[in-house]
Structures are given as structure tokens and as C-alpha cells.
N, C-alpha and C positions, 0 to 999 in steps of 0.2 A: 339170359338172352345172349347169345352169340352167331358164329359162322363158322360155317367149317366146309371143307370138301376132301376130294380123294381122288384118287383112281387104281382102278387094279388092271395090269397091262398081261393078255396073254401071248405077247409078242416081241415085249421090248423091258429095259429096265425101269423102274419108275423112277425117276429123277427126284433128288434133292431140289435141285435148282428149281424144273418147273414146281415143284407143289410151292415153294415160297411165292415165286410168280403166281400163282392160281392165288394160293391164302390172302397176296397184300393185293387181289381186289375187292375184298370180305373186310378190310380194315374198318370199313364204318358201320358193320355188324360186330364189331369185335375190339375196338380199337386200345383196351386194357392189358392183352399180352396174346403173345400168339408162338405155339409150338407146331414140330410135326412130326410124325412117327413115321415108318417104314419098316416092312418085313422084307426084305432081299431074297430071301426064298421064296417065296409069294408072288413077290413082286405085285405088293399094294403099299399106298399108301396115305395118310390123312395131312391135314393140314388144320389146325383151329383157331379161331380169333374171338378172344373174349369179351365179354363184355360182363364186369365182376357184381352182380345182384346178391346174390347169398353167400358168404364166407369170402368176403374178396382179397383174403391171403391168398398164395401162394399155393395153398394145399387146395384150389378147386381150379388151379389150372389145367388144361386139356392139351392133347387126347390123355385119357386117365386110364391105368392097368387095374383090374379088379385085383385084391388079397390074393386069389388065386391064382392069377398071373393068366388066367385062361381067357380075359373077356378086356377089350383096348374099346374103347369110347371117345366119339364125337360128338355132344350132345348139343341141342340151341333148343332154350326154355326154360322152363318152371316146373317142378314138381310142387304142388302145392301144397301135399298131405306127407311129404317126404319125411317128418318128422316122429307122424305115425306110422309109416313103414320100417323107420329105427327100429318102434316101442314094438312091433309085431315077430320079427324075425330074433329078437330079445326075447320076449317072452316064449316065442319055441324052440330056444335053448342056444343060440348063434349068438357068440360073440365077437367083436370085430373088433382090431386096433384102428379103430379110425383116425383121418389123419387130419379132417379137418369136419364142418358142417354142411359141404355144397349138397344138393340133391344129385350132385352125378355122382358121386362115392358112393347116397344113399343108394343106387339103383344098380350101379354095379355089384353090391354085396345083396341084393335082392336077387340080380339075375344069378349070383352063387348057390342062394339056396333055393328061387323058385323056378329060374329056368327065366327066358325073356317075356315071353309072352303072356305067361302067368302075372310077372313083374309088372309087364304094360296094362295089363286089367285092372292091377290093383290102384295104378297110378290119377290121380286126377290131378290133372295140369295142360300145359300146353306145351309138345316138344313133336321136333325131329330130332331123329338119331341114325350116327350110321356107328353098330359095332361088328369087332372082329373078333371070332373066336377061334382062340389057338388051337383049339382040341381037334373040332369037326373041320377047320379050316374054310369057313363061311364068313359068307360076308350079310350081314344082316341092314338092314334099312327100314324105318318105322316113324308113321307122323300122327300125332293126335288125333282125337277121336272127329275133330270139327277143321281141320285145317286153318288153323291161327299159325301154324312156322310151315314154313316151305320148305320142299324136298324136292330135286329134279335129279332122273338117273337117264342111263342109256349108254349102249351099245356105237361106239364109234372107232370104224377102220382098229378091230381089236382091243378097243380100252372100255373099260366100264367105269363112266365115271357117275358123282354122287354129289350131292351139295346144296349148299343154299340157295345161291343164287348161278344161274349161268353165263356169266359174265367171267365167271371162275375158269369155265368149260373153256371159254374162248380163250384164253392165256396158255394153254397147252397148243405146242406149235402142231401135235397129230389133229387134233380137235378138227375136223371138217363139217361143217355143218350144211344143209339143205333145206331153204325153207316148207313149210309141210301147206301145200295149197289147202287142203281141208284146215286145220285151223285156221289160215288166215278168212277163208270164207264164213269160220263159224265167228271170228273178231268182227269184219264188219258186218254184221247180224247182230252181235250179243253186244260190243267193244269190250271184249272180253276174251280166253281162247280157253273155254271149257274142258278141264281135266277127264283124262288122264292125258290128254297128248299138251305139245308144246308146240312153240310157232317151228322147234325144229325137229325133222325127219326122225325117227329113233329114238329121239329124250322122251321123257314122259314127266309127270309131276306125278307122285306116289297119293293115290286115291285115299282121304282123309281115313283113319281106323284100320291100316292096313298094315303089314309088315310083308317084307320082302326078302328073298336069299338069295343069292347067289355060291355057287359049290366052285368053290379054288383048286379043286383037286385033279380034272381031266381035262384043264386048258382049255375049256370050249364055252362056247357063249351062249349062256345060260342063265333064268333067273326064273322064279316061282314067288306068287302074290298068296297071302293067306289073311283073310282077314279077324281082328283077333276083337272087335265091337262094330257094330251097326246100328243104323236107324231104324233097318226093317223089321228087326225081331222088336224093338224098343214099342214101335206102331202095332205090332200086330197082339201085343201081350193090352196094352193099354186098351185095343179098340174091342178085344174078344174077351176078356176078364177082370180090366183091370182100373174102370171108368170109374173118374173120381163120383162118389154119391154126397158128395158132403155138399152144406150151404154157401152161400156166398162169403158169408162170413168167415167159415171155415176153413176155405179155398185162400182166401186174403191171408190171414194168419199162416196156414201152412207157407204160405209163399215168402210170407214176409222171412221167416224163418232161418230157410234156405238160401236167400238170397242175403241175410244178413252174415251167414257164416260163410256162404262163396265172399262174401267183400273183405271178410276181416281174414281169410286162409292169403289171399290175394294182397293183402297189404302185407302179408313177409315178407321182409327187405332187408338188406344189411343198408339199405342205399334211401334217399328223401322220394318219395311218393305220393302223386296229386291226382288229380283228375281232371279229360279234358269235360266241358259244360257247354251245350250247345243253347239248354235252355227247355229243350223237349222232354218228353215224358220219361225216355231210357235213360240217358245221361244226367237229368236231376233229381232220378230216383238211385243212382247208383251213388250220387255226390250226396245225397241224403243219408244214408246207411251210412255212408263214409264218415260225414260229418259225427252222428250220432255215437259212432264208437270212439271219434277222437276231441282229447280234451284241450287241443290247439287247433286253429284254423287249416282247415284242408287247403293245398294248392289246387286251385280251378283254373284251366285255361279256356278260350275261344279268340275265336276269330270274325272279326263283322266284315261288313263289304262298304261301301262309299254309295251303293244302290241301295237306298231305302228298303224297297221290296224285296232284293234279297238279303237284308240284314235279322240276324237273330242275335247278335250281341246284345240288344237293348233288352232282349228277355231272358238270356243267361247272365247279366247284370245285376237285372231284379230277383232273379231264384238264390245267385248268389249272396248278396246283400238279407236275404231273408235266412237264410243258412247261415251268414258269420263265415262264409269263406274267405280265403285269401284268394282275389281273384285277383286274374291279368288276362287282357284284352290287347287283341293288335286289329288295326284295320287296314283292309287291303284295297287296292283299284287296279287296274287295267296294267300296270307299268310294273307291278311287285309279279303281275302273273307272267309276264316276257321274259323274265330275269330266271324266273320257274322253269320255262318251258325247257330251256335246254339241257335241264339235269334230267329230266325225264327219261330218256333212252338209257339211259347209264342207271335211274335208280329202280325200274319195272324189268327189266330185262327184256322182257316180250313187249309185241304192242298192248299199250292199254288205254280207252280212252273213256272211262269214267274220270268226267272232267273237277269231280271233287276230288281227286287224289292234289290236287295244287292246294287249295284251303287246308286239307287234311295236314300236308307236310310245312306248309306253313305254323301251323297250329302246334305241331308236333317242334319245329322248331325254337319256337315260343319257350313248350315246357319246359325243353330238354336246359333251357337256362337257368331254368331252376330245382329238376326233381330230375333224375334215372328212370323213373318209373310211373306210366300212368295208367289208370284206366279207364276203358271206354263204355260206353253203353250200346254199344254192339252187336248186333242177334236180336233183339228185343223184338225188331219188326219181323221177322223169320217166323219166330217161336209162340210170341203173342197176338200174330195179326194183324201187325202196324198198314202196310202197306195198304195203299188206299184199293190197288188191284184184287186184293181178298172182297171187300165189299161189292167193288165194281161187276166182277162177274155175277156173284150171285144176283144182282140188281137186273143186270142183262138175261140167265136165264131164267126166270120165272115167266117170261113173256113168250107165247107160241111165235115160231118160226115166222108164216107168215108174214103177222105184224111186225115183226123187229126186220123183214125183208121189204115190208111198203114204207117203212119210216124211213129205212135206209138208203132204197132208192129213191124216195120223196128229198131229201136229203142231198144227196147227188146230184138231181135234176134241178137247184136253186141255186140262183146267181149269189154274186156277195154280198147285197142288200137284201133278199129276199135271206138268206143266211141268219145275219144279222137280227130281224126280224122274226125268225123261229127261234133262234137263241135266246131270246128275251122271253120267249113265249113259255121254253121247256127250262129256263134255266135254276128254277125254285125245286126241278123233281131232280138235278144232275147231284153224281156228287162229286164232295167237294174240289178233286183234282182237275176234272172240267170243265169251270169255273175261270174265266181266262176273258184278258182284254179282247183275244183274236179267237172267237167266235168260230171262225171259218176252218181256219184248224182243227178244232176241238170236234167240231161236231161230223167234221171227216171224218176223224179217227175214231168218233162214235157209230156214224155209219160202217164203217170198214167191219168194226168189231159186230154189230148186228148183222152182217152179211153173214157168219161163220155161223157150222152148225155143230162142230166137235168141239167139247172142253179143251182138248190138246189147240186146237186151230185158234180156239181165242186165247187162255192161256199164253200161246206164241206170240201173239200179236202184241198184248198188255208187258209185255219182256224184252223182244227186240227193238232194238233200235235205230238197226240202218238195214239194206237191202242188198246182199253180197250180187244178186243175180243181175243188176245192171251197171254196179261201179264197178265192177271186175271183168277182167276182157274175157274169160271162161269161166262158166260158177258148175259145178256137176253136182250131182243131185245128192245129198247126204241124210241120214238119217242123224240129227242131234243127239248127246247122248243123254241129254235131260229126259229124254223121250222115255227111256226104260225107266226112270225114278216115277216118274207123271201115271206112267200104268202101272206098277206095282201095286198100288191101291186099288181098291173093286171099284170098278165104274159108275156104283152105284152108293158110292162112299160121297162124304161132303165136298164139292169142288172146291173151299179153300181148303181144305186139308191137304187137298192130292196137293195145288199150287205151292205150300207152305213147305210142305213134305218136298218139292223138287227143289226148292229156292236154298232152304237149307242145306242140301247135297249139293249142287251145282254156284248158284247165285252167289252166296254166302263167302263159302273159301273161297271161290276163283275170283269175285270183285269180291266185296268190302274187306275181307279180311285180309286178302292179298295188300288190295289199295290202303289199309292202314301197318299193315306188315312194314313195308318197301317205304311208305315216306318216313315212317319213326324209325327206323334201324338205319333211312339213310341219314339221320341226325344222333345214330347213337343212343334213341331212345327207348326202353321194352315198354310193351303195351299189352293189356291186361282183359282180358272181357268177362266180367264175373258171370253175366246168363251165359254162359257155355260151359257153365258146372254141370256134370252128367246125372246130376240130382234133380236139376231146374227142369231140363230137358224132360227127363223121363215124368214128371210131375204138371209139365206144359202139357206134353202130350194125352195124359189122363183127364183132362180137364175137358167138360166138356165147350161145344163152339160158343154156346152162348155166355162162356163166362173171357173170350177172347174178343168178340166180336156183338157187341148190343146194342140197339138200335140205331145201326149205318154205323158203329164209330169201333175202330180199332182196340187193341190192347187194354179192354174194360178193366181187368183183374191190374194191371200197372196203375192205370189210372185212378183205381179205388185206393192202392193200395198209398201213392203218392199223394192223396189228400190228407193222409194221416201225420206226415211232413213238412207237406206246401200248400199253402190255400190255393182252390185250383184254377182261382183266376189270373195265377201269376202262368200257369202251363197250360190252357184248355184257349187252344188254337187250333189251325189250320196246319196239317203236316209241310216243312220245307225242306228240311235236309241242307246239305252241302251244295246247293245250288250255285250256280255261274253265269252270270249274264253273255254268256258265248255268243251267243246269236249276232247283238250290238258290239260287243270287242269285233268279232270278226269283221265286222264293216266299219270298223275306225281302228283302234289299238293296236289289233291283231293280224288287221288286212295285210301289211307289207310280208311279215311275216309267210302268214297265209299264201299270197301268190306267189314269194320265191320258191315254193316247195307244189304251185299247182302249173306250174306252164307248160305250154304243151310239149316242151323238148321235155322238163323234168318227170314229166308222168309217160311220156314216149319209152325215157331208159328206165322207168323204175320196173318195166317188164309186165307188171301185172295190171296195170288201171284202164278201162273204156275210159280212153281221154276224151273222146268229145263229148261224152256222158257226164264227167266229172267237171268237164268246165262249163259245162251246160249250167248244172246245181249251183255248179262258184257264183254265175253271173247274176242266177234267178235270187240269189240270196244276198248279193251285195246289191242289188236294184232293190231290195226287200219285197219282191215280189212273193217269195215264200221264204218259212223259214226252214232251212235244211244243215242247221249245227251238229246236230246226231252224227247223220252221215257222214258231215265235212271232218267234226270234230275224229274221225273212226279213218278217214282219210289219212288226215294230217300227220295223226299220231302212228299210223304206221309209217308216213313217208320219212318224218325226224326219227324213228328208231333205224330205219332203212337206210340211214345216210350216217348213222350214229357206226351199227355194226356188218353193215356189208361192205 
């Protein structure tokens, strides 16, 4: 796990000076040793910051030259099987002085004999890479198959630059950036800004499974995407030939299987390795596996809150205690998240306002005091179901149009007592995400959703989170790029699949795995997600729905498979996640905070916001008249990234 960036200038020299300037803001991606290369002819060049995981001599310091002297490497990741791509390229006759055990050596003397792309196939792990080859004179770029390491490229005033994070970009004094209004509009919708584009004009983020080039050779600004694995051919082999027929029983054991050799390929380390434990189904089936293979106490960490109801340490406590973990717990309140907020612009790069990235990097902080390396249970909900939105819709359409149209305007047409008094009435058929002190909310958002008559239209609804078209002083009309994932599948295919199948492409890398990328690496930590083994994947998707999804309740095959582990009355709850009481901080804790960055002079010059719109929402939410945290929270966090880099 490390950082690195570059640039190749077809206009100017590439400086020594800036790339150290660009590398030392990658230090707490890297903070064990840092080099940088440069071709003068070329005129490109990298920058890398280590962070030493496998072989932490000397000899897996970066950028690294292949044997051949033809292939210069930037790498940030894990190869996880690197050690059988040793034993393979060995056994067809290639031998190498190798000079240490890192998997960049492994993969540079792979790209020798197989070529890169072929290399990348063979690989399972988690990386970006940018390399150069001396022969063709290209510049090559490449990120895993699931987007767990970040890559941002792009075309600026003549430079192509390349890198981890953009924070790097802005340290080069050419670097001009323009914010890009369609992402910012697709941020407050998602709080999120959906690959391939970035909040700036021209940058992009390298679409998960993809490799890209760029040709050094004619001076001109130039690049080509090739993708070298996907999701769609993965779908379309499983759903047309390839459908698990086995038992349930069957289906458990195969799982267990693969999921126990993705944990123990994952615990290669030269460095201490733990696990974070929230207490739920993903993460104390991952700490289970874990534990089972190791004959000392595993590191567990989590994080509780000082709010009862949003606390899950009490039950990542008990899973651990029944496991024999070595756990450690912190708990946090209102005061630990203020001290947070202002590393945010500096640790996301973009705006980002899933408000579990503060627990997340907390938690992350925590490990890093004991272990290098953790892993997460991550994906789980993507892959298996988890999310309570897979059940929801199917719930919604089984019922003709009509009806779920008189419920919904019946719905609409009732005051807050008469609300309250329907709520009571339907709340034994809701599920369980709907379920909620405030009534009145809830069964909005369930009216709103039975107004919709397209999978795409409610789908949307159950995803977004704020409304770009009235907090923003111009919204224009855009087509999402989730859209093309959502219809790749036959219309007439299962509607959680299409959902799962989009969430995983879009949802997936651009939040959660971004949001645990960027807190653990900004504490120096690697992080690990064993279901994003492309074994797991391809054997999730052959599965059929019911062994995903059985009577209303998510992740069946997890959940059977974690009883084998943990008796399941310590994990058979209500889904929580990394929850935040935002709503209440924001009208005590978080208020001052909050209005120095919503007044009407500050939202006047930040250029983009309907200020009388937005202080409309501030007031209606600090009277508690409603609650509107999504939006504000989607606000805020662009206005402190906004005052952080413009």
C-alpha cells in the first residue's frame, strides 16, 4: 500500500523540484520511503511514497525497473497470489535474479514475459499502477478490478498527470483546475461524484478493470481506455449457463471455502494484521475465518458512539469475546467529530459527504496503533444482498400501479396526527429500514417511492440523497452514469440484481471503498476486503436470489454460513452501519460550525448555492421542523472542501 504520482509535460521540462512537491503530499500514503524517477527525453516523470507491507527492505522500494530495463513502475496495493505468479513464470522456463519478495518485482518480471495486460488478468489483488515502457515509449495506467486504490489522470494546460490522490495535482504550479458543474450536481444527488469524471474539468478517476495509454511519441494529447476484466461478461456467463444448481448446503460449504482462502492469501504480511469488527454479519464473518486460521488472538477494532441507538460496539464486544479476540474499542461524541471535520478536505480530495467517513477514520486511527494492516468486511452488502433497498423494492413492486398510487396520495393528503395514526396501522407489514420514531418522514419517502412507475425512477429514489435542482442556483439536466449499468441487464431480469449489479460499479468504489481508502491511508493504514476476491464474486453472482435474499432478510448464505462460528443471536439484528446522529449535532454541536459556512454573504461568494433555498432548509432544520441532514450534510461538505482548495 503506498502513493505515487507523475506527470508527462508535452510542453515544458518536468521538474525534479515539483514532483518532490506533488510526492510530500502522498506522505501519509507512503510515509516509509519515497523516490522519483525521470526520463528527460520524455519528459515524464513519477514520484512514490511507501508504505512497506511485503519485503520492507530496501529492495521493494519504488519506482522499480524491470530485469529488462524496458518497464519503470509506480505501484499502490497488493498482489495477493504474487507468489504463485513467481512459481508459474518458473515453471515455463524464466528465471530471474530477483532482488527482493515485494509483489512489484513479482509483476514487473511477469509484465517481461507476459506482456501487461495478460499480467493484470492473472493478478488477484488490489492495485493502481502507472508504468512506463522504455521500448513503445507509453505510458500505461491500470486500477483493479473493484476500485479499492484510487487513480485520477487528466489533460491540464499540456501536462498529463496521474496519481493517487489530487491533492498531488494541485502542488504543480501549471496545474489549473475548473470546477466540473455536472459533478458537483451529480455530489449533491449521490454525496458522492460518480466515476469516471472528478469535481475537476478534464481529471477523470480510471474506471475500476481498466487500463489506459497514453503514446509519448507525437507530442500530442492523447489517451486510449481498454478494458482488460468486467462485471458484464461475469453476469451474463452466470445468468445464461452458468447458474449455481447445488443445495443450500452446497452453496455454504463452497462459500465457506473461498472466502476462507481470500482471508488467509490477505493476511500476507511482512507487517501485524487485524481486523476492523463492527459486530454485523460482514465483519464478524471475516473476524471468524480470521480467528479460525490464527493460533493467537486476532486484532479487532471498532468504534461506539455516546448515543445509545447509534451504538454497535456493545455487539462487536460480544462477537469478539465469543471469538477470543484481542479487541479495542473507542467511543466517540459530538466534540471527537469537530476535531475530524477539518481534516476532511485535505483527506477526500473531492467533496464527500457520506457522513461515516469520520467513524470510519477514527476507527482506522485506532488500528493503525497497533497493526499496518486491516481488513474489512466490505462488499458484502453489494454482493450478497445486504442492503435493505434490495428487499424494499421488490416489496413495492408486486403491487399494481394504481394501488400503491391511492396509498400514496392517501398518504400525502394526512396531517401529522392522522400520519402517525396510519403508521401504527401499516407498521408490522413495513420493512425494517422504515421503522422510525418519525413516522411522518418515513412514510413520505414511502409515498414518493409508490408514486414511481420505472425500476430506474425508484431505484433513484432509494440511492439519492439530496436534490441538486433546488440547492444549486443552475442544475441542467443530465443523464447519471449509473443509468447505463442499471439497463445492461434485460428489463425483464430480477430488480435486485439490476440494483446490486449498479451499486457494485458505481456505489461501491466511488463511496465505500473510496470512503475507507482516504481515512486508513490518511493514518498510514492498508485495508484489506477479502469479498472482492474475483472467485467470491464470480460464485455470488451464480448463485441463485434466493439463496441471497430469503424471507424479507438479506445476505442468507452469510448469515447461514456465520452460524457455523457465532451463535446467531449474538449478530441477527437490525441493519445499522456507520450511522451519525447529524441531524441533532447539527442543532447543537455542529450548529456554529454549520452557520459559519451557511450565511448569506458565504453562500453569496461560493458562486454556486440558491442561498435563499439553502437557508430556508438551515432554519426548517434547526427549528426541527424537518429533518434535512443529507442535503445540509452534502452542502457543508462541499462548502469546507471549497474554502479548503479554491
Amino acid at each position: 500500500m503506498c502513493g505515487f504520482c507523475g506527470y508527462y509535460s508535452i510542453k515544458s521540462t518536468v521538474s525534479q523540484n515539483v514532483l518532490y512537491d506533488m510526492s510530500n503530499t502522498l506522505n501519509h500514503r507512503g510515509p516509509d520511503n519515497q523516490n522519483i524517477w525521470i526520463d528527460h527525453v520524455q519528459n515524464i516523470g513519477f514520484a512514490h511514497n511507501r508504505l512497506s507491507i511485503l519485503d520492507v527492505s530496501p529492495a521493494g522500494n519504488q519506482p522499480m525497473k524491470s530485469t529488462s530495463g524496458r518497464f519503470i513502475i509506480c505501484f499502490n496495493g497488493e498482489i495477493y497470489n504474487h507468489l504463485q505468479l513467481r512459481k508459474k513464470i518458473a515453471n515455463l522456463g524464466h528465471t530471474f535474479d530477483y532482488k527482493g519478495q515485494s509483489d512489484t518485482e513479482t509483476l514487473l518480471c511477469c509484465f517481461d514475459v507476459f506482456g501487461i495486460k495478460k499480467t493484470i488478468q492473472e493478478s488477484v489483488g488490489m492495485f493502481a499502477f502507472a508504468v512506463y515502457d522504455n521500448i513503445e515509449k507509453k505510458l500505461i495506467l491500470g486500477r483493479d478490478r473493484f476500485g479499492e486504490k484510487p487513480l485520477y489522470y487528466g489533460w491540464n494546460k499540456g501536462n498529463f498527470y496521474f496519481g493517487s490522490e489530487l491533492k498531488a495535482f494541485k502542488r504543480n504550479p501549471s496545474f489549473s483546475p475548473q470546477i466540473n458543474f455536472n459533478s458537483l450536481s451529480n455530489f449533491m444527488e449521490y454525496s458522492y461524484i460518480p466515476s469516471p469524471e472528478s469535481i475537476f474539468e478534464g481529471i477523470n478517476k480510471l474506471i475500476p478493470g481498466n487500463l489506459l495509454t497514453v503514446s509519448l511519441v507525437d507530442n500530442i494529447e492523447n489517451s486510449s481506455i481498454e478494458s482488460y476484466w468486467n462485471l458484464h461478461s461475469i453476469v451474463n456467463q452466470s445468468i445464461n449457463k452458468n447458474l449455481f444448481k447445488g443445495s443450500d448446503v452446497d452453496a455454504i460449504s463452497i462459500l465457506e471455502h473461498l472466502l476462507s482462502e481470500s482471508v488467509k492469501m490477505q493476511q500476507l504480511s511482512d507487517v501485524p494484521v487485524g481486523a476492523f469488527l463492527s459486530g454485523g454479519i460482514d465483519s464478524s464473518l471475516i473476524v471468524a475465518l480470521m480467528q479460525s486460521q490464527s493460533s493467537i488472538p486476532v486484532n479487532t477494532f471498532t468504534i461506539g458512539f455516546i448515543e445509545d441507538i447509534y451504538n454497535e460496539a456493545k455487539y462487536a464486544s460480544k462477537v469478539a469475546d465469543y471469538l477470543g479476540t484481542n479487541h479495542h474499542e473507542i467511543f466517540i461524541e459530538s466534540k471527537d467529530v469537530v476535531d475530524v471535520i477539518p481534516l476532511l478536505p485535505f483527506l477526500y480530495d473531492e467533496p464527500f459527504a457520506d457522513s461515516s467517513q469520520i467513524p470510519t477514520f477514527l476507527v482506522s486511527q485506532l488500528a493503525r496503533k497497533y497493526v499496518k494492516v486491516s481488513l474489512s468486511g466490505d462488499a458484502g452488502d453489494e454482493i450478497f444482498g445486504g442492503y435493505n433497498r434490495y428487499n424494499q423494492a421488490a416489496r413495492f413492486k408486486k403491487y399494481p400501479f394504481f394501488l400503491k398510487s391511492f396509498i400514496a396520495n392517501s398518504i400525502l393528503s394526512c396531517n401529522a396526527n392522522q400520519l402517525k395514526t396510519f403508521y401504527q396501522i401499516i407498521k408490522p407489514i413495513l420493512p425494517t429500514t422504515f421503522k422510525s420514531s418519525n413516522p411522518a418522514e418515513h412514510l413520505v419517502k414511502i409515498a414518493s417511492i409508490l408514486n414511481l412507475k420505472s425500476d430506474w425512477e425508484i431505484y433513484q429514489k432509494l440511492v439519492k440523497t439530496g436534490l441538486s435542482s433546488n440547492i444549486l442556483i443552475s442544475s441542467n439536466e443530465y443523464n447519471p452514469k449509473s443509468r447505463q449499468y442499471f439497463d445492461f441487464l434485460p428489463k425483464d431480469s430480477d430488480f435486485s440484481s439490476r440494483m446490486m449489479f449498479t451499486d457494485i460499479l458505481t456505489y461501491l468504489p466511488d463511496d465505500i471503498l473510496c470512503k475507507v481508502d482516504r481515512a486508513a491511508m490518511g493514518v498510514s493504514l492498508e485495508t484489506r476486503v477479502p469479498f472482492l476476491d474475483p472467485s467470491i464474486v464470480d460464485f455470488a453472482w451464480r448463485l441463485p436470489m434466493n439463496m441471497k435474499i430469503r424471507n424479507g432478510r438479506g445476505k442468507w448464505i452469510l448469515r447461514e454460513l456465520l452460524k457455523k462460528y457465532v451463535p446467531s443471536n449474538l449478530i441477527e439484528r437490525p441493519k445499522m452501519g456507520f450511522a451519525l446522529p447529524i441531524d441533532s449535532w447539527l442543532r447543537h454541536s455542529l450548529k456554529e460550525w454549520a452557520e459559519s459556512l451557511l450565511t448569506e454573504k458565504e453562500l453569496n461568494e461560493s458562486g454556486y448555492f440558491n442561498t435563499k433555498y439553502v437557508r430556508k432548509i438551515w432554519q426548517s432544520h434547526l427549528t426541527g421542523q424537518k429533518n434535512h441532514q443529507h442535503q445540509l450534510w452534502n452542502i457543508l461538505m462541499f462548502r469546507a472542501w471549497q474554502k479548503y482548495w479554491i
